[in-house]
N, C-alpha and C positions, 0 to 999 in steps of 0.2 A: 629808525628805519631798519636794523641790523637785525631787530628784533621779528620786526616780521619774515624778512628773508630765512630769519632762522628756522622760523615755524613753519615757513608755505612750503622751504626746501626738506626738513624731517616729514610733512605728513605727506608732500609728492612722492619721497623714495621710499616711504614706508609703503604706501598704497601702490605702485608700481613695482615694487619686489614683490608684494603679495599677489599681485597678479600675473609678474610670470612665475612664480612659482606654482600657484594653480592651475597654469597654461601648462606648465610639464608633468606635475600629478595629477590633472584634472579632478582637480578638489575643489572647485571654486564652488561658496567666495572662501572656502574657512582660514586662509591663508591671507588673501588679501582682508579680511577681518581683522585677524592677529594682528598684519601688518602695519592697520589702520592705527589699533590701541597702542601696539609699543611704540609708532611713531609720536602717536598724540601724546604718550606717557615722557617720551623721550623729549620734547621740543616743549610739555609742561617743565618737567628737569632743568633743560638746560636756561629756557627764560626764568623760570626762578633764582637760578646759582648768577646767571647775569644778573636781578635785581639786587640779590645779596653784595654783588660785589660794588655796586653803584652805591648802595647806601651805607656801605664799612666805607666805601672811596670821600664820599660827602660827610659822613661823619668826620671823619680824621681831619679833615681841610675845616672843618668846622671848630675845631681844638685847637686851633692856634689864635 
């Protein structure tokens, strides 16, 4: 469940900065764009590094 929260809360802020940012340089969307990808990029990242650490954590508990 932490997982999702993690992802809906990175691509919310991601796509909500990019659109006030375009709201004050009236550049929309190229900004809320950007925003889109590095959130999407960012919330891939960090659900990956929490997969990694779940399966180093099951591994080791696995070893005794």
């Amino acid at each position: 469940m932490g997982v999702g929260w993690y992802i809906a809360f990175c691509i919310i802020f991601g796509l909500l900065f990019g659109l006030w940012v375009d709201g004050k340089t009236h550049t929309r969307p190229l900004f809320t764009l950007i925003g889109l990808v590095m959130s999407i990029a960012t919330a891939f990242l960090g659900v990956y590094r929490m997969v990694l650490y779940f399966v180093k954590e099951n591994r080791d508990k696995g070893d005794d």
